[in-house]
N, C-alpha and C positions, 0 to 999 in steps of 0.2 A: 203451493204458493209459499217463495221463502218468509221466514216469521219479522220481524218487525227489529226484533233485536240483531239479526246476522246483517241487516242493513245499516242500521245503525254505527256498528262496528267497520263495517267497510267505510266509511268515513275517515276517523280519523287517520287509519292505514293509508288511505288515496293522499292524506294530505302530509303525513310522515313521509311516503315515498315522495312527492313533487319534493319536500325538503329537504330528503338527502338528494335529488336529481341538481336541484340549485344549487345544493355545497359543491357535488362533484362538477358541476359545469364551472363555477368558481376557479374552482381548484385548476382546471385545465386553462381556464383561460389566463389564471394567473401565469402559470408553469407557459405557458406561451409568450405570456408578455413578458419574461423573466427571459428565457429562451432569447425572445427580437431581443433586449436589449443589449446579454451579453454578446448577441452576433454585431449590433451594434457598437459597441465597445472594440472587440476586436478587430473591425472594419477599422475603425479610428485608429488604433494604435499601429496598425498594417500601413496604414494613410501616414504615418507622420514618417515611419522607417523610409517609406520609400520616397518623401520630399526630401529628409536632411541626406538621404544617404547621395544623394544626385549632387547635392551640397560639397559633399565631404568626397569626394572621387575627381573632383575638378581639378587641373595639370595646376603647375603655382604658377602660369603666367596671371589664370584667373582669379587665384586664391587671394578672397580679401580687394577686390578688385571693386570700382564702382558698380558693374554690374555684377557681380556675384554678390554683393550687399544686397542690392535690388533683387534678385531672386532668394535672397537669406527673407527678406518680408513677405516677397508674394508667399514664401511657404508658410511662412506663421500666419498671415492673414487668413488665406488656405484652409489651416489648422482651427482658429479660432473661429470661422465660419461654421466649421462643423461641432467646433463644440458647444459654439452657441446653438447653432441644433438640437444637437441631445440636449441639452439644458431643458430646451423649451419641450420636449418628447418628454422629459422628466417632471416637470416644473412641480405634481404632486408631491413629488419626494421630498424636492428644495428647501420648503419651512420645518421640513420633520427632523430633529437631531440624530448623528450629527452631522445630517447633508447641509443644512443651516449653519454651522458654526466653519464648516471646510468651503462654503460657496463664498461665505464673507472674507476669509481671508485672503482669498485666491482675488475677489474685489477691491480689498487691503488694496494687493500686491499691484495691481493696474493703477490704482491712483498714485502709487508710488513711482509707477512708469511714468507716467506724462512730465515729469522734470527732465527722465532720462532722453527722451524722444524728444525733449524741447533743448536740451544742450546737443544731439546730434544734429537736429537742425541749426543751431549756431556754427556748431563744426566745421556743416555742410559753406553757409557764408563766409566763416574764414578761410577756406580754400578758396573759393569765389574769388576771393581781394588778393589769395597770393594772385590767384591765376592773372589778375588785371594787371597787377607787376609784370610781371611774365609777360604780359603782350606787349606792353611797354620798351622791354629789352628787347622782343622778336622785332618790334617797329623800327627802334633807334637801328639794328644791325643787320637788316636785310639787306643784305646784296642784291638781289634780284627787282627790290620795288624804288634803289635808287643807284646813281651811277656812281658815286664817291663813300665810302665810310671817313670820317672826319674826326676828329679825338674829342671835338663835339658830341656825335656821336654816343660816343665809347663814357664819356662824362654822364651823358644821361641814362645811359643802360649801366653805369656803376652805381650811379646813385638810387634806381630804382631797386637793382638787387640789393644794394645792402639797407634802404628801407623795408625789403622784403624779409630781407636774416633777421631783422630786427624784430618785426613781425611774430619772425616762427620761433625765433629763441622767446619772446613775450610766451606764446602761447605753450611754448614746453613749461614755463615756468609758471605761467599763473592760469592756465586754459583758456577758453574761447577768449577772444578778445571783444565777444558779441555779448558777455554773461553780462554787462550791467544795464542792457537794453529791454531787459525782465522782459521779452516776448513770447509769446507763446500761441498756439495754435488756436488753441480753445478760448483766446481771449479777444475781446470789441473793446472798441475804441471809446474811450469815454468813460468805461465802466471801471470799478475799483473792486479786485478782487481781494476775499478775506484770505489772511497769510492763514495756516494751521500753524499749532504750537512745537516749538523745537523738540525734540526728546533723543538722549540718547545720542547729541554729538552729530545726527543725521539733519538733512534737506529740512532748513524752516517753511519751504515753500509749500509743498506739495500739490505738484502742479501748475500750479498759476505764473508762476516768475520764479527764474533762479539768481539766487543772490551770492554776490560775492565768498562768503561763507559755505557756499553749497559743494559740497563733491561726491561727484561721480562713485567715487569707489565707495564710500560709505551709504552711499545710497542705493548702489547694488549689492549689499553687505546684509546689507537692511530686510530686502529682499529675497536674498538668499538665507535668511536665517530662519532654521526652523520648517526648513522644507524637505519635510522627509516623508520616504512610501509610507503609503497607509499599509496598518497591519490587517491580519484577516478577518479578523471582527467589523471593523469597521467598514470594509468593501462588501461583506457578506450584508451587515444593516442598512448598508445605503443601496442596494441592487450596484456595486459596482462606480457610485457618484464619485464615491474616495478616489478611486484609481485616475478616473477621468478629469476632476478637479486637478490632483497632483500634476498628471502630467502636462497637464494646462498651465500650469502655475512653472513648472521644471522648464520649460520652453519658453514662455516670456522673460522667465529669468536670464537661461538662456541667451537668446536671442539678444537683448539687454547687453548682456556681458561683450558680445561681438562686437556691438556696436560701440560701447565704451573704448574698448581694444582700437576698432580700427578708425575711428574719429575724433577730432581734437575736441577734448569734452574736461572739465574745469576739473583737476584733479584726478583726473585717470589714469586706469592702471591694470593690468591683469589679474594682479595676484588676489583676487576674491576667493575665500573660500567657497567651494561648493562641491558635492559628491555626484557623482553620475550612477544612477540606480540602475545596477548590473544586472538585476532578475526583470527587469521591462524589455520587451522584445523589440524597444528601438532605442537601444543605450547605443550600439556601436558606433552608429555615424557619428553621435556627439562626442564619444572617445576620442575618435580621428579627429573631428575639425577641434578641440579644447589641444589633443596634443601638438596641430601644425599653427596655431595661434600662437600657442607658448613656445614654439620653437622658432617659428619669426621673431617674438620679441626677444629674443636670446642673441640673432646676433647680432657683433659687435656695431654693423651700420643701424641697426633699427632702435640700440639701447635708449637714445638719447630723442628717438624722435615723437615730433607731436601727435603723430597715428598709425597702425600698419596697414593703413590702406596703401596696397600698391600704386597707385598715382599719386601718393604723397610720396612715397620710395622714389619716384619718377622725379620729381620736380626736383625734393632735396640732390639726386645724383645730379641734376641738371643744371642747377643755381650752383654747384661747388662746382663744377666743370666751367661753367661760362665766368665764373667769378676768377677764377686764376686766370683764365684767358683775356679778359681784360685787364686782371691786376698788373698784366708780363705785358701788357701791349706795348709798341715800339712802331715810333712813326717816323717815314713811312712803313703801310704796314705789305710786309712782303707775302708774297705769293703761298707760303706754308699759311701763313699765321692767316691769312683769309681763307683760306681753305676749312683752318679749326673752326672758324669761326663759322663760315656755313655751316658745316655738320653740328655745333652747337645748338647754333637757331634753329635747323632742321628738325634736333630733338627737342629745344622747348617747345616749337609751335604743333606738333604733334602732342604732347603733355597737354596743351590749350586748349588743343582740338574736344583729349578726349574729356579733358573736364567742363569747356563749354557744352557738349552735346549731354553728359551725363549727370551735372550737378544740377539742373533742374527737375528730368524725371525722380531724382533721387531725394529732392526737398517734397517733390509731389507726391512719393510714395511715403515717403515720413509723415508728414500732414496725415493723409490718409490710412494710416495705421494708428496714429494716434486720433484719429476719431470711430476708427471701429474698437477699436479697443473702449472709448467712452461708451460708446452705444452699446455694447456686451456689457457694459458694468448696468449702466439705468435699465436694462431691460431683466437684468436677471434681478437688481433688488425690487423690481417689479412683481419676479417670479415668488420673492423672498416676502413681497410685502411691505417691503420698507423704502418704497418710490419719495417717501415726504422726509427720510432722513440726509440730512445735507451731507 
């Protein structure tokens, strides 16, 4: 019969060994969830190579194109779906420093967006209005929908075009011609939103309405400053949050930047600085589209214009082609000179077509990005704790 004391002692041993059993099952399951999440991670960064890189291999009829803009958001929205994802897989990490102080900024950076995404949709309207020009001049000079052209005519489609140059010279010189209608996406009727305080020369707005004083460039400036890869300490302390934030934050910037480029937006311009982070395994595409942006704006036709969106290329060639062709008109008008003028109208009512059928998906898709973008913000200072800070 064993004695009393060998029993004894087998006690605390049984209960030592379950608690090294529970450290080591710890341990593993940690090293697993460490494991999922860098697989995670690199899923992401795999996922963003192969949205921009589809981006950045497009022939340049499409480049900068209405719908190539429209697939420039499905891919960030895309993007930001998943990273609202991990966010929320992470959400333990979020309040811990200094996953806390890189989720806030990278939330900074989104409320700094909604001025940007609210003068492209101005943008998007002041094409709207040239295009109504444009149908104007296609109406008064069709040949086809009446039997005479008349200097009538020719009177009303001159005076539309050159209230239309008026227009576009306005908006090269001052931006949108919609910035002092303070609208915005996120805003109801009736209600009075609070301005945030100026700082720094940038957007008094943020967010709510753009005001005269607001510009685009300085506001992607803003945005762009101070966004740099995380070092290895701090992707090692966050499980990898650093890398993730960052490149959350580099692609709305990003993105941003495009859309400043290719739409008439109050003070825009290309020249932002910003670095492309060559050790991230999807820097090249942004290589490619930052180099063929900047070499559109380069030449001599585009120096001067109010966007490089290709259908603004379109019109501008269009309205200087049909604008000499009226200027030289000569009555009666002879069998050439009606012939140019077909092929003119041929080309602006093509121009009309594609921006009637494109500039509404394209105000729909803006809207829509600019409220997932809010909804990623309230949901992660949720994640953060700080759902009651304004």
């Amino acid at each position: 019969m064993p004695s009393s004391d060998n029993h004894s002692s087998a006690i605390p041993f049984a209960s030592f060994r379950r608690s090294i059993m529970t450290i080591r099952t710890d341990q593993i399951h940690s090293e697993s969830s460490q494991d999922s999440n860098i697989q995670n991670l690199d899923s992401f960064q795999r996922q963003i190579f192969a949205r921009f890189h589809d981006l950045s291999i497009v022939n340049a009829t499409e480049f900068l194109s209405i719908s190539w803009i429209h697939k420039l958001l499905d891919s960030f929205t895309l993007t930001q779906e998943d990273f609202r994802t991990l966010l929320s897989e992470n959400k333990t990490l979020l309040p811990k420093p200094p996953s806390d102080r890189l989720v806030t900024e990278y939330f900074d950076r989104a409320i700094k967006a909604m001025d940007i995404f609210n003068s492209a949709r101005d943008g998007v309207e002041t094409i709207r209005l040239w295009q109504k020009h444009l149908e104007i001049v296609v109406t008064a000079l069709d040949f086809t929908k009446q039997k005479t052209i008349t200097e009538g005519h020719f009177r009303r489609a001159r005076k539309s075009l050159m209230d239309l140059a008026l227009l576009m010279l306005d908006d090269r010189e001052t931006g949108s011609v919609f910035s002092n209608r303070n609208r915005s996406f996120g805003r109801n009727k009736g209600k009075d939103h609070q301005r945030a305080p100026s700082s720094g020369g940038h957007s008094r707005s943020l967010s709510w309405s753009v005001s005269n004083s607001w510009s685009a460039s300085k506001q992607l400036q803003s945005i762009a400053n101070n966004l740099i890869p995380p070092r290895a300490n701090e992707i090692a302390s966050t499980n990898g949050i650093a890398t993730l934030v960052f490149s959350m934050s580099f692609i709305l910037m990003f993105v941003l930047w495009v859309l400043v480029a290719a739409i008439p937006c109050q003070d825009r311009g290309v020249q932002v600085h910003f670095v492309i982070p060559r050790q991230s395994t999807w820097s090249t595409p942004f290589f490619l589209i930052q180099s063929r942006v900047v070499e559109e704006s380069k030449k001599r036709d585009r120096r001067n214009s109010s966007g490089l969106l290709k259908e603004i290329y379109e019109i501008e060639k269009c309205v200087n082609k049909m604008s000499d062709l009226v200027d030289s008109a000569q009555f009666p008008i002879s069998e050439g000179a009606k012939e140019e003028v077909r092929e003119s109208v041929s080309e602006l009512s093509s121009v009309c077509d594609v921006c009637k059928s494109g500039l509404d998906p394209l105000e729909r898709k803006l809207r829509e990005t600019f409220r997932k973008v809010m909804h990623c913000r309230t949901e992660g200072l949720e994640f953060l704790g700080k759902a009651t800070e304004p």
